[in-house]
Structure formats: C-alpha cells, structure tokens
C-alpha positions as CSV (number, residue, x, y, z in Angstrom):
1,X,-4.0,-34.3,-2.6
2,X,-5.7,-32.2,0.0
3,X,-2.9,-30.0,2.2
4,X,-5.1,-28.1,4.3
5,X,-8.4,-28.3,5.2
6,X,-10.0,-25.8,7.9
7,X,-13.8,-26.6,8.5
8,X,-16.2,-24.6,10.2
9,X,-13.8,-22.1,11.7
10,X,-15.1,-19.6,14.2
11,X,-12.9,-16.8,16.0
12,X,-13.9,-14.0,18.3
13,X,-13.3,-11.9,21.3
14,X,-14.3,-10.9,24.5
15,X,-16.3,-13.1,26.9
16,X,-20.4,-13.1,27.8
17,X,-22.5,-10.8,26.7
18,X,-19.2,-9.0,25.3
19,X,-18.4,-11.5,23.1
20,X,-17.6,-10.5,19.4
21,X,-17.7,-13.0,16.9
22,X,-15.1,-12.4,13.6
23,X,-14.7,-15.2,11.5
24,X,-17.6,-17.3,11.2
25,X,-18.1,-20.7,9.8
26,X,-14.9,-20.6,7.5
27,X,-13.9,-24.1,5.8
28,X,-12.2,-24.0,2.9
29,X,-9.0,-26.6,1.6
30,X,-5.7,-26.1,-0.3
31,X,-3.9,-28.9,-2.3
32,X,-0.8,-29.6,-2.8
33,X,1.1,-27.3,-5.7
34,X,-2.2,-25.5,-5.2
35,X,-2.2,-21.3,-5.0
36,X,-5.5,-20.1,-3.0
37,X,-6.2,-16.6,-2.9
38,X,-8.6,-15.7,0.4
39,X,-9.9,-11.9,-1.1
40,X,-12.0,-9.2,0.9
41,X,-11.6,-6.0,2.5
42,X,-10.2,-4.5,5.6
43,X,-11.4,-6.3,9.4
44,X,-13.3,-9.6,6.7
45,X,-11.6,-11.8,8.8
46,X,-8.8,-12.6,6.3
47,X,-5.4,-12.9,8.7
48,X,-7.4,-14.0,11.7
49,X,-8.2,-17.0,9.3
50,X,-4.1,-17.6,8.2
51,X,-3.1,-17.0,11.7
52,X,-5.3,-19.6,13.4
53,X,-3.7,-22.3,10.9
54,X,-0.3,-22.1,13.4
55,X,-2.1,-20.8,16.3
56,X,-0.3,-17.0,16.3
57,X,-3.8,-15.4,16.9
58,X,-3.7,-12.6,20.0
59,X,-4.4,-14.0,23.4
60,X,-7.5,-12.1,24.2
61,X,-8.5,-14.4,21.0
62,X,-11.4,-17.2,21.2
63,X,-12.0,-20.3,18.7
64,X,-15.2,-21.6,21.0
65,X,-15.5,-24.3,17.4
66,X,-13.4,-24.9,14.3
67,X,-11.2,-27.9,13.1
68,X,-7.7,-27.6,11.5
69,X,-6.4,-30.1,8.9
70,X,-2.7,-30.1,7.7
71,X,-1.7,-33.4,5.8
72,X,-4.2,-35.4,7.9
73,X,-3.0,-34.1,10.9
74,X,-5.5,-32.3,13.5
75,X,-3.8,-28.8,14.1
76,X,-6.6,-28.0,16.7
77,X,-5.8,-30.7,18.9
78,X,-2.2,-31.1,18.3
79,X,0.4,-30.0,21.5
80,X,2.1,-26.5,21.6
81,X,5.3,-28.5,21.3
82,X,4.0,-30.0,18.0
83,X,3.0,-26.3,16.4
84,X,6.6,-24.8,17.5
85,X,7.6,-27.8,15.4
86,X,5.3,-27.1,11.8
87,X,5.8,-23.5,12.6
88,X,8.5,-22.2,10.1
89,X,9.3,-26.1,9.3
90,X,6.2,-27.7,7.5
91,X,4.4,-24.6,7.0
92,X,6.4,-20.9,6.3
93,X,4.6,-17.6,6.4
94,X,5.2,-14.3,5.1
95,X,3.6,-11.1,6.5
96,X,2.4,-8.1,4.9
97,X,5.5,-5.6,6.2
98,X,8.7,-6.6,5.9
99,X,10.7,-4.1,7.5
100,X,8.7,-4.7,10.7
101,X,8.8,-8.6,10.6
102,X,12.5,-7.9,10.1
103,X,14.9,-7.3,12.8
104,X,16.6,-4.1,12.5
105,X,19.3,-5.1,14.9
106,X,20.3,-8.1,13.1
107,X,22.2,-8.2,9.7
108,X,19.9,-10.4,6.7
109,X,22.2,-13.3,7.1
110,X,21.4,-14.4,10.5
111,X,17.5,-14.0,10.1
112,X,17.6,-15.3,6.8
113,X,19.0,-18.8,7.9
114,X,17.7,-18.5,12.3
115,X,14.5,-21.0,11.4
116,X,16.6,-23.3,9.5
117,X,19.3,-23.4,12.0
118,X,16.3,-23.9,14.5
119,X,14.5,-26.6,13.0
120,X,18.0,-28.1,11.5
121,X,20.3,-28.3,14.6
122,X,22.1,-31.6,14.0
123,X,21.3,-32.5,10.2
124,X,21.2,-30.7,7.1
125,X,23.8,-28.6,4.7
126,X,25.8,-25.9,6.7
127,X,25.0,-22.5,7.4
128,X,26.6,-20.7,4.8
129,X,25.8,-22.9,2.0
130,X,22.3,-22.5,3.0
131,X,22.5,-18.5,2.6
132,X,23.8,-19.4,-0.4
133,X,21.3,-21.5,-1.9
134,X,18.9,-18.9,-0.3
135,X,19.9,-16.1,-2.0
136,X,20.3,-17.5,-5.1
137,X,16.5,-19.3,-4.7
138,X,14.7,-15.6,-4.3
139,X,17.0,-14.0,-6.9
140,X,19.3,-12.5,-4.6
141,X,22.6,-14.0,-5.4
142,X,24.8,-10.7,-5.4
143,X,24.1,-10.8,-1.5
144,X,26.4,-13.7,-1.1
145,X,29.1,-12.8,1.1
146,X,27.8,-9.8,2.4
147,X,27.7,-10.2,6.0
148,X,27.2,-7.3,7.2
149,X,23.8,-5.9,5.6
150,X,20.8,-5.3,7.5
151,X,17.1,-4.1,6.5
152,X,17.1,-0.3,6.4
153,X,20.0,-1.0,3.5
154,X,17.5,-2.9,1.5
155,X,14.7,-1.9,-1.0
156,X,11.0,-3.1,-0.7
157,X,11.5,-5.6,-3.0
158,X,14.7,-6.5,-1.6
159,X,13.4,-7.0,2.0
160,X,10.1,-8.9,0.6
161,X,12.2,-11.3,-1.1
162,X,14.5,-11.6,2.3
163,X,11.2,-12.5,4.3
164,X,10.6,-15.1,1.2
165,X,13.4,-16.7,1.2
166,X,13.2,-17.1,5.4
167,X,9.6,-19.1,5.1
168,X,11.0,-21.4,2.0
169,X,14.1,-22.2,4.1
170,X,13.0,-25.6,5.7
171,X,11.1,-26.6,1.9
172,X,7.5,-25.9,4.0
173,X,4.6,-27.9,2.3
174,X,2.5,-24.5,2.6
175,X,3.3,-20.9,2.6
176,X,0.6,-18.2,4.1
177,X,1.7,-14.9,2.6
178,X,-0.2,-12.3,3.6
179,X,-0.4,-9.0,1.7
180,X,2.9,-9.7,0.4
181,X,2.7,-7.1,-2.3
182,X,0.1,-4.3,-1.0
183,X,3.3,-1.5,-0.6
184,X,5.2,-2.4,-3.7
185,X,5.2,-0.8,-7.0
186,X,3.8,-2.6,-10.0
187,X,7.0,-3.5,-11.3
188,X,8.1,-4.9,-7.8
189,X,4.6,-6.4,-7.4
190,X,5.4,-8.4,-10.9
191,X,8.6,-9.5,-9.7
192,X,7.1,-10.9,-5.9
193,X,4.6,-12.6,-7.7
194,X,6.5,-14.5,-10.2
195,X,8.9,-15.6,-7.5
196,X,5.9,-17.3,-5.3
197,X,4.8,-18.7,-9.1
198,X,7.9,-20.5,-9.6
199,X,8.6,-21.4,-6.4
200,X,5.6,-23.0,-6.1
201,X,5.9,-24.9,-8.9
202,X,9.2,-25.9,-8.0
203,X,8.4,-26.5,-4.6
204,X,5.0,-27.9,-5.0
205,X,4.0,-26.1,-2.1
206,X,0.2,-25.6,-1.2
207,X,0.0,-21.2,-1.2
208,X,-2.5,-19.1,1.2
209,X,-2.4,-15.5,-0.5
210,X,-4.1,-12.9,1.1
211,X,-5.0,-10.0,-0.4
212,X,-7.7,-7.2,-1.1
213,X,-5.6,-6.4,-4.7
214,X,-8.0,-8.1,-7.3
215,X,-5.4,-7.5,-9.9
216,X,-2.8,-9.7,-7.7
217,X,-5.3,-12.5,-7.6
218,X,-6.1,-12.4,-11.6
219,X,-2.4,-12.8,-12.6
220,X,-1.5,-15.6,-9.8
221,X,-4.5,-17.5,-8.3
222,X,-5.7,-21.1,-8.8
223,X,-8.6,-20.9,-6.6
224,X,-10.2,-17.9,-5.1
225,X,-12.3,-17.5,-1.3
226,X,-14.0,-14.1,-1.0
227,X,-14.5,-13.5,2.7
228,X,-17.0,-11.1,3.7
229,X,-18.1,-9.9,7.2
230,X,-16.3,-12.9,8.7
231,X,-17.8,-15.4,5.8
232,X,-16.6,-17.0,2.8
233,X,-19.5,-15.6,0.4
234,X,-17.9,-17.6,-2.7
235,X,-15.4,-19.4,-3.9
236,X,-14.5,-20.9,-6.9
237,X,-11.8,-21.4,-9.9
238,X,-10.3,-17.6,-10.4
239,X,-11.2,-17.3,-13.9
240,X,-14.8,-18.3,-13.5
241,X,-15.6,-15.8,-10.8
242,X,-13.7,-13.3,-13.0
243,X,-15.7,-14.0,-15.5
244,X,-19.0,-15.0,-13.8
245,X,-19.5,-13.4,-10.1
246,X,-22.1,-14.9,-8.4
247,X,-22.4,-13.1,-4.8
248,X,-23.6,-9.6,-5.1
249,X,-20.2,-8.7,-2.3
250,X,-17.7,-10.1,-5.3
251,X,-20.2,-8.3,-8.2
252,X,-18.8,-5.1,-6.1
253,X,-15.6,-5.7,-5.4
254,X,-14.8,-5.6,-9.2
255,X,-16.9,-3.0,-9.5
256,X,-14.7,-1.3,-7.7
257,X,-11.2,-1.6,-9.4
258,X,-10.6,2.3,-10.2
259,X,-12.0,3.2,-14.2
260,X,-13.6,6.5,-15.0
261,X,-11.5,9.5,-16.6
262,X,-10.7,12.8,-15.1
263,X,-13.1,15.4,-14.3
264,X,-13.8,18.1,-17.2
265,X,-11.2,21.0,-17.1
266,X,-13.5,24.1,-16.9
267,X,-13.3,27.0,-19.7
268,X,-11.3,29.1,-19.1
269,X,-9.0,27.6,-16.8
270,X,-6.7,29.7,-14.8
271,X,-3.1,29.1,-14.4
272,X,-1.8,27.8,-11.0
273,X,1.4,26.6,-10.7
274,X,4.5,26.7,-13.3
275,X,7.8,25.3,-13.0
276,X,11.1,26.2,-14.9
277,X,13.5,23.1,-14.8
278,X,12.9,22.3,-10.8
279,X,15.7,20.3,-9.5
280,X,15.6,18.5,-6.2
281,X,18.7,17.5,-4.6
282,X,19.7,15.7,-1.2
283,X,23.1,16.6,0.1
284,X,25.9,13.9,1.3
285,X,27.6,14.5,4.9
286,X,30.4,13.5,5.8
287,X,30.8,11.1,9.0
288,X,32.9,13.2,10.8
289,X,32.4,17.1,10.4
290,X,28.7,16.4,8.6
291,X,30.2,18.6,6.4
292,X,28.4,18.4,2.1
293,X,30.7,16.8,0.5
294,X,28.2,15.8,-2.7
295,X,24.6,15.6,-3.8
296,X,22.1,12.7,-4.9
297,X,20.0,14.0,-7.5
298,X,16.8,12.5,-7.1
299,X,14.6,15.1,-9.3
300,X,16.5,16.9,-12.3
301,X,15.6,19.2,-14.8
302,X,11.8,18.9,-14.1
303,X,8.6,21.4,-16.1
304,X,5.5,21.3,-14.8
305,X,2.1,23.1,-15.6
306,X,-1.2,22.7,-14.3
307,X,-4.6,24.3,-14.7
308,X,-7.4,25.0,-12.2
309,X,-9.4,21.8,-12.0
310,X,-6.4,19.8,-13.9
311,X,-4.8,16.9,-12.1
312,X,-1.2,15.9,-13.2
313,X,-0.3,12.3,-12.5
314,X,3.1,11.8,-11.5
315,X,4.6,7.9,-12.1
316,X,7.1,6.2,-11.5
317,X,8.7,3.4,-9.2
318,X,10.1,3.9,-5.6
319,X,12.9,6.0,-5.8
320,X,12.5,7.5,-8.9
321,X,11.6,11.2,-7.4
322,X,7.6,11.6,-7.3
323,X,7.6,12.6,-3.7
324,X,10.5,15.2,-3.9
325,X,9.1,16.3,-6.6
326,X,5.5,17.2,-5.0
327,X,7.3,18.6,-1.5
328,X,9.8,20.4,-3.6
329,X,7.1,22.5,-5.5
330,X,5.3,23.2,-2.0
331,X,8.8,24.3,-1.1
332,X,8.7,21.5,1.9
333,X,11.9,20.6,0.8
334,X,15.2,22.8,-0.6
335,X,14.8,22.9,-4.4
336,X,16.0,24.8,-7.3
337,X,14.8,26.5,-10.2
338,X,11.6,29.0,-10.6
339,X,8.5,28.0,-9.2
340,X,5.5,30.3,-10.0
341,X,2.1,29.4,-8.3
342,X,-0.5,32.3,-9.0
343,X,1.2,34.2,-10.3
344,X,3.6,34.6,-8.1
345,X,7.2,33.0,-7.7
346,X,7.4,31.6,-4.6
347,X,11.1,29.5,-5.3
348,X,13.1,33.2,-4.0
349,X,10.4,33.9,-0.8
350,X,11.5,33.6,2.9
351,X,9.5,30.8,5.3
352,X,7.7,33.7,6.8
353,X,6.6,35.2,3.5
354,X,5.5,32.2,2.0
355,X,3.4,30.8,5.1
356,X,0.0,33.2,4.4
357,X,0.6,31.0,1.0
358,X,-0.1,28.0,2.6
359,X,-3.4,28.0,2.7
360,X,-3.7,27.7,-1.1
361,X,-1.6,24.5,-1.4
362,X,-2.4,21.8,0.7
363,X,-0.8,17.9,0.7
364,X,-2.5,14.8,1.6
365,X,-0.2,12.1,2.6
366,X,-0.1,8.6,1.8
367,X,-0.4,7.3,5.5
368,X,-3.2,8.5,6.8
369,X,-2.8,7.3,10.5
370,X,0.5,8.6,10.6
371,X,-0.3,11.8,9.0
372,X,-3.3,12.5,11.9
373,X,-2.3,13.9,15.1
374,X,-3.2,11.1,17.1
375,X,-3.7,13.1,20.6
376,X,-6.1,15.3,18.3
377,X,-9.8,15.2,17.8
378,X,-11.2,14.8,14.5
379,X,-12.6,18.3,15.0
380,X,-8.8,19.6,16.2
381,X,-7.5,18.3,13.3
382,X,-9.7,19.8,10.5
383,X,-10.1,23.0,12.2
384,X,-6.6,24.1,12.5
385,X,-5.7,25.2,9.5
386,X,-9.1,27.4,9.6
387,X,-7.9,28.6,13.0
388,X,-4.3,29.3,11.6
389,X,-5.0,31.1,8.5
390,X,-8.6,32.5,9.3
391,X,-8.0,33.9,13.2
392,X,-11.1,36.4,12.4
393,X,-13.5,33.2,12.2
394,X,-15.9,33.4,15.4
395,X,-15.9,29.7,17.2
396,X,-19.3,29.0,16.0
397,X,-18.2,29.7,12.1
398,X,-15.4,27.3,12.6
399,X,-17.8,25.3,13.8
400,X,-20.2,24.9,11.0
401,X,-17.5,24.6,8.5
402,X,-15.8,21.3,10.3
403,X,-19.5,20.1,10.0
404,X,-20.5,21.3,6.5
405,X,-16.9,19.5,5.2
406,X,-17.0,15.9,7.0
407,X,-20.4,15.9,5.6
408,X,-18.5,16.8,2.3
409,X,-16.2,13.6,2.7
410,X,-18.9,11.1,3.9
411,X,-18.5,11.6,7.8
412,X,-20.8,13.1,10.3
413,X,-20.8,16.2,12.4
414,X,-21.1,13.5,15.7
415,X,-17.6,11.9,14.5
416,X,-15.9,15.1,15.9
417,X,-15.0,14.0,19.2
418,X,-13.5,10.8,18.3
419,X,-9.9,10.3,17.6
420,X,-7.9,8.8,14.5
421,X,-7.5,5.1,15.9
422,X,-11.4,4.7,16.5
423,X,-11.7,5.3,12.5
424,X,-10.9,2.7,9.7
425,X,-8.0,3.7,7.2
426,X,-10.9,4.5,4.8
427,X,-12.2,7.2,6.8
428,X,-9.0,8.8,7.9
429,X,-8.1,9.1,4.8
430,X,-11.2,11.4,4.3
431,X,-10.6,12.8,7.2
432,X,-7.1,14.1,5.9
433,X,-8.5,15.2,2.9
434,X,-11.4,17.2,4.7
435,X,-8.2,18.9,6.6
436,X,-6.8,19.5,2.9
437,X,-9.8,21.1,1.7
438,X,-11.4,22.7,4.3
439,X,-9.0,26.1,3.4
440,X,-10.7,25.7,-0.1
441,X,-7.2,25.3,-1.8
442,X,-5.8,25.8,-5.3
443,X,-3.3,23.3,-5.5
444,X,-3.4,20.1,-3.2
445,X,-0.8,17.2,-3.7
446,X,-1.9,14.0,-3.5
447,X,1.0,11.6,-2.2
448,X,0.0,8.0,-2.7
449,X,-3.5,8.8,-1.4
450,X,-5.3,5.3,-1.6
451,X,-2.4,3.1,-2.1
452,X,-3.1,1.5,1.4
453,X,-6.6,1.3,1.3
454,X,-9.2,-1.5,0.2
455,X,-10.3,-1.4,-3.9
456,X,-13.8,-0.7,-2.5
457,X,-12.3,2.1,-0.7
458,X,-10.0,3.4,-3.0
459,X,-12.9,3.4,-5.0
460,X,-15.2,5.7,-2.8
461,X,-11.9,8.0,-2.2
462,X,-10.8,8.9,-5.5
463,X,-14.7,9.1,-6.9
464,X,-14.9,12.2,-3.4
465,X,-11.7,13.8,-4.9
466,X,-13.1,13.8,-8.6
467,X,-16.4,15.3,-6.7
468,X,-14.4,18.2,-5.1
469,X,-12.4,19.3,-8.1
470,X,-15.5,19.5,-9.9
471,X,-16.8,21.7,-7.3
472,X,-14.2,24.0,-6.6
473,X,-11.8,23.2,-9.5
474,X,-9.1,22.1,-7.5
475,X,-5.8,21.2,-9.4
476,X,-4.1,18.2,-7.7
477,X,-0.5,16.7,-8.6
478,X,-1.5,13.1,-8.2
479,X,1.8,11.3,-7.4
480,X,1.3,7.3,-7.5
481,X,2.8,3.6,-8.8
482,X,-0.7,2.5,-9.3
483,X,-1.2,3.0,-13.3
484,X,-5.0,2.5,-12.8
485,X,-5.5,5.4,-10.0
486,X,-3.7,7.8,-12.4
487,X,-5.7,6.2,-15.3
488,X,-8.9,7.4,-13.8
489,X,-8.0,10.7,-12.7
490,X,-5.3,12.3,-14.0
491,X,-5.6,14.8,-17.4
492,X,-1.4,14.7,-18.1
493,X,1.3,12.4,-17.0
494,X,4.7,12.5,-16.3
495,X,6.7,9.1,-16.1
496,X,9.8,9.3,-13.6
497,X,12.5,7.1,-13.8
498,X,16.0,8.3,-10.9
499,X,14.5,11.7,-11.4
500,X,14.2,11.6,-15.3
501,X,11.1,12.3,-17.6
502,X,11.2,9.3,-19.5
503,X,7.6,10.2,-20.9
504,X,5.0,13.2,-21.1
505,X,1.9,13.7,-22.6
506,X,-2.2,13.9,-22.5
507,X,-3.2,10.9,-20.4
508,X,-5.1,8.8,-23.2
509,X,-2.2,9.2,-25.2
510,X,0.3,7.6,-22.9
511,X,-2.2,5.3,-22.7
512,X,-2.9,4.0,-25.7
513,X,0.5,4.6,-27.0
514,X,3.5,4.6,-25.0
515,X,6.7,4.8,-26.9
516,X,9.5,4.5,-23.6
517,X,10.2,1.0,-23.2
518,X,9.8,1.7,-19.6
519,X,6.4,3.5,-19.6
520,X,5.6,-0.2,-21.8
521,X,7.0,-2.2,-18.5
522,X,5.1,-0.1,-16.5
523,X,2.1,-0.6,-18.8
524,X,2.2,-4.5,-18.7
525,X,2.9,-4.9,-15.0
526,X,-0.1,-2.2,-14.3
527,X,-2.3,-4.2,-16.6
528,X,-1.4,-7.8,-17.9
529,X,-3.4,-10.3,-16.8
530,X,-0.8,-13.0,-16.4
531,X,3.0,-12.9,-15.0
C-alpha cells in the first residue's frame, strides 16, 4: 500500500528574475514497511525534498508546483493546524546532528517523551512508562531511571539513538531520517542501521533515508532514488542499480567509493618521525581547588615509525585515542615518552624552540569550516604560514606561491578574495590542505580529513593527497574510522581500541588477515554488505 507519494515537486528561492530553482520535478512514493534511500551529493536537493513532506522548508522558500500524498491525504493543501498534527504523530523525523537537534538545557528524559506528551495529552500510557518502553525500544534500557542526564553526557551513538527513539514515540507511519549515520564510526553506523531495520519491521513504518554513504544504502535499502542537480536521475530496486547502473551520475557515484593503494614509498626513504612508548594522558580536576587528582589514559604505551612518503593509518572507534595520538606527536597536547622527528627529539624542547619546527609538520583537521578563519580570505589563510615562517619572502613571491598551490589543489588564483562560507565543504577542505602544504612539510596529520564530505568528493580529495606525497614525498599519519579511506591510502596500520594497539602490521596484511577479533568487527562493519 502506497504511504507517500510526492509528484512533480518543485522548490526554489528568490523571486523574478532572481528566482532559483532547486528541486525540480521530484515524484517518487514509499510503501508501507517500505525503506527508500533518496542518494546524491551535497546541495542535489536531498533534505529540501524530506523537509517539504511536513512543510519545515525556510521561509524565503518557494514550491510555485508540487503535490504531497500521505495515506491519501493531500499534504499540499492540508491546514497548518493539520501538519502540527502529522508532525512528530503520523510521521517522525530524525536529523543528521544530534547534539544540535537536542536541547542542551534539557535532561534526555523530557525531550525523549515532549512529542508524545504533546500529541498524547489526555490518552495513552503515562509518562514514565513511556520512557521506559522508549529506552528499552532503541536499546537503551540502562537509562531507565536516570533523570538527570543530558546530551553532552552521551556518546554519538547514544544521542542518535535518543533522537530515534523521540520520532518512533507516537508509532509514526513514516520516518524521514536524514544522514543519520554520516559522523558515526562503522561500528556505530552498524548498530543505527540495524535499529531502523528492525524497527521497521516491527513497526511497519514506511522509511525516507537520506544519505550520500553508498555503503549505508547497500546494507539497508529497499528502493533507491539518486537525485542529481535537483532531479531524480534513477531509481530502482537497490540491488539492481548496484549491480546494473544505468545513469552515467550513479555509474560515478560508485565509481567513486575510495579503492586504489598507497602511493610507492621512494628508495631510499628518509626517517621522519620515531616514537618510544608515547603516552597521552588527560588530567582529572577536582570541583573545588581544580586541583589533579587522577588521569584518563586515553593513548598508552604507543610506537610509531614513518618514512618519507609513508602514510600510517591510525583506526579505531571514537574514543579510542587517534586524535590524541596525532596532536600528542605534534606536541599540541602534553605527552610523554621520546619523540624524534628528523632527527631530532622534540618531546624535551620548550614552545619557543620548537615553533621554527612547525613548519615541517603540519595538521589538517576534520572540519574544514571550522578549521578556516572565517573573517579570513582564502589568500589570508594560505599565506600565513609562508608569512610566519618565511618573513624574507617579498609580497609578490608570496604571492605566486598562494597561486601556484590552489592551482595544486584544484582552485584558482581568482578564488583568493572570497571567504570560507562562499566555498562548498569539498573545496575548503582543499583549501586547508593547500594551507598544510604550502610550507612544503615533512610530516602532515591527517585528522578525519574526508569524513564529512560527499564519496565523489572524498574521492577527488584523497586521489590530491596521494598526488602530493608522490610529489614531495610527504609522510602523513592518516587518522580515520572509515576502513576504506585507510584501505586506499595508508602503507601500515595501527588499530586503537581505549588507547591500546590491538593490531599492527603492513596494510594488505591486516587486510587480508586480521587476527584481533575487534580489527574482524571492524572488518565486517567497514565492509559487509548486509546488517
């Protein structure tokens, strides 16, 4: 039985001659028990099309032509009292960041249970045994009780499986989750998905998942809609487009899921960096005299050794010390043990001695719009380290150099005047690796580097890093959850679990033959094609 139905959708913006048009001409249906994945890339028109359904589209929005379907029932003409009454009642959604859809003021148990208690005023089960049946229904049950928890105390998983459990709480007939998974490790990702799985089925609930993770869609999707430039360019059962593509725009996007092997280590290759046993450690405070009354060990015991032109992949779930690991050996945070990088130990040096070091070791973070100076120009922001470290560089030099490397990373020398917000993620991200390498490093650390961006994206971004370390035989400590980035880039691997080495060796060989049972979980959720 048909659930939703949206035919001939168009949304735009602006007015006149300004008018923009984004999604155009979209129909496509969902049935009941039914889980349709809508895939594309960044600005495709994916969310304007899941928001429209319950009318949460921006006000400076326009739908000049579309109809809306839900059980029979025309959406597009129906009153606003009608939508407050299917929103978070017939139809739940679940957005792509929970701690920002969650209320940090509020503890979990009021937001958990604030639709149901909306929607529910004079009828249905009590509060409390509602929270209950809540946590227990998204696998939460030790929660009961706890009154007195709120987001920041809860884990990615945790606080995607809070937002869950809010859009199932009136038994909706369809859930739109969007991105629900993009900023979870594969282990976490497994876990999401096999919760909407079986709630589904429980449920028979018609699903909207929205996605650019091809992977996601393999393991979990019924039907799938590629959207492209505002269009649904195909759509079909998931394992027939899988297997059979037919528009040249989904022929790419699969093309694009990150293969390939790391870049030849040249002969000879020069030592760079060398670590004895670092250990990163976070002191406790105390509440009243912030006095260190302990430590949480969250990197322990820790050898590393890289090579110029060598990338070491770092994995490992949240938590489990990849990032204090890269910003202890750049000496960004406190760490001990002996850290030698050229030759050199650097663990002993001062702030001021080790700063003309810095120029040599560079870090590109995971965030790329948070990581750019927003009041900066592009041109600001790549040439500062060359105006730092090289002060003997006439203006015109610096100049040329910005140009010669945004050319390097796929931009132009006419992109300098812009800022970061008039850029897609895509681009910033090469525009904070152009910052990176613009000082011709040694060692860079790659933190998560394309775990936000689109596959076709990712794609393009780790194929430019190969390019550079071929060129000037960069190493990079690549630290990431996603097995198939490391996969194609990285030469060794180390596999973290609450700061432990569970696993080391020669990438192929971890590969092909992991022998931790947790580098095997890792394994399966990375690349299993079904939950």
């Amino acid at each position: 039985m048909t659930l939703l139905q949206i035919k001939d959708l168009h949304i735009g913006f602006g007015d006149g001659v300004r008018y923009r048009e984004a999604v155009s001409g979209v129909s496509l249906t969902i049935n009941k028990g039914e889980l349709v994945a809508l895939v594309g890339e960044s600005g495709s028109g994916k969310s304007l099309t899941a928001l429209s359904i319950m009318r949460l589209l921006a006000k400076e929005s326009r739908v000049p032509k579309g109809e809306i379907f839900f059980n029979d029932e025309a959406l597009h003409e129906a009153s606003w009292k009608r939508i407050q009454e299917l929103r978070g009642n017939r139809v739940g959604m679940i957005f792509q960041e929970p701690m920002t859809a969650l209320n940090p003021l509020h503890p979990i148990e009021r937001q958990l249970v604030e639709s149901y208690k909306w929607h529910n005023q004079t009828k249905g089960v009590p509060a409390q045994e509602k929270i209950k049946q809540l946590y227990e229904a998204v696998g939460l049950p030790h929660f009961i009780g706890r009154k007195n928890l709120y987001p920041h105390e809860l884990s990615g998983g945790e606080r995607q499986r809070i937002m869950i459990g809010m859009a199932i709480a009136n038994d909706p007939d369809l859930l739109i989750a969007d991105e629900p998974t993009t900023a979870l490790d594969v282990t976490l990702q497994v876990q999401v998905l096999k919760l909407l799985k079986k709630l589904q089925h429980e449920r028979n609930m018609g699903v909207l998942l929205i996605t650019h993770d091809l992977t996601v869609v393999r393991k979990v999707a019924d039907r799938v809609c590629v959207m492209h430039e505002g269009k649904i360019v195909e759509t079909g059962k998931t394992e027939d487009v899988f297997k059979d593509p037919q528009h040249d725009y989904t022929k790419m996007l699969l093309a694009a899921m990150p293969r390939g092997e790391g870049v030849p280590i040249p002969r000879p290759a020069t030592d760079v960096l060398r670590t004895e046993g670092i250990s990163v450690r976070y002191p406790i405070k105390s509440a009243v005299f912030r006095r260190t009354i302990g430590h949480v060990t969250a990197v322990e015991n820790l050898p590393l050794f890289i090579r110029s032109g060598e990338t070491v992949g770092i994995v490992g779930e949240s938590g489990s010390g990849k990032s204090s690991l890269g910003y202890g050996v750049l000496r960004l945070l406190p760490a001990e043990g002996e850290v030698v990088f050229l030759g050199n130990r650097i663990d002993d040096l001062s702030t001021k001695a080790l700063r003309p070091m810095r120029k040599d070791m560079q870090l590109v973070f995971q965030d790329p719009y948070a990581s750019l100076n927003p009041r900066m120009t592009v041109r600001d922001i790549i040439a500062e380290g060359l105006e730092v470290h090289h002060p003997e560089l006439s203006r015109i030099e610096v100049e040329r150099q910005v140009d010669a490397m945004l050319e390097r990373v796929g931009l132009t020398g006419g992109m300098k005047a812009r800022y970061p917000h008039e850029f897609s993620g895509g681009q910033r991200q090469r525009i904070a690796i152009a910052r990176a390498m613009i000082l011709k490093p040694k060692l860079v650390v790659l933190d998560e580097p394309t775990s936000a961006l689109d596959m076709s994206v990712q794609g393009q971004v780790l194929d430019l890093l190969k390019d550079l370390q071929a060129s000037h035989q960069v190493a990079y400590i690549l630290i990431s959850h996603d097995l198939r980035v490391v996969k194609a880039m990285a030469h060794y691997i180390f596999v973290l679990k609450k700061g432990q080495v569970m696993e080391q060796g020669k990438t192929e060989e971890i590969f092909q033959n992991p022998q931790h049972e947790y580098t095997k979980s890792l394994m399966h959720a990375a690349f299993g094609d079904s939950l």
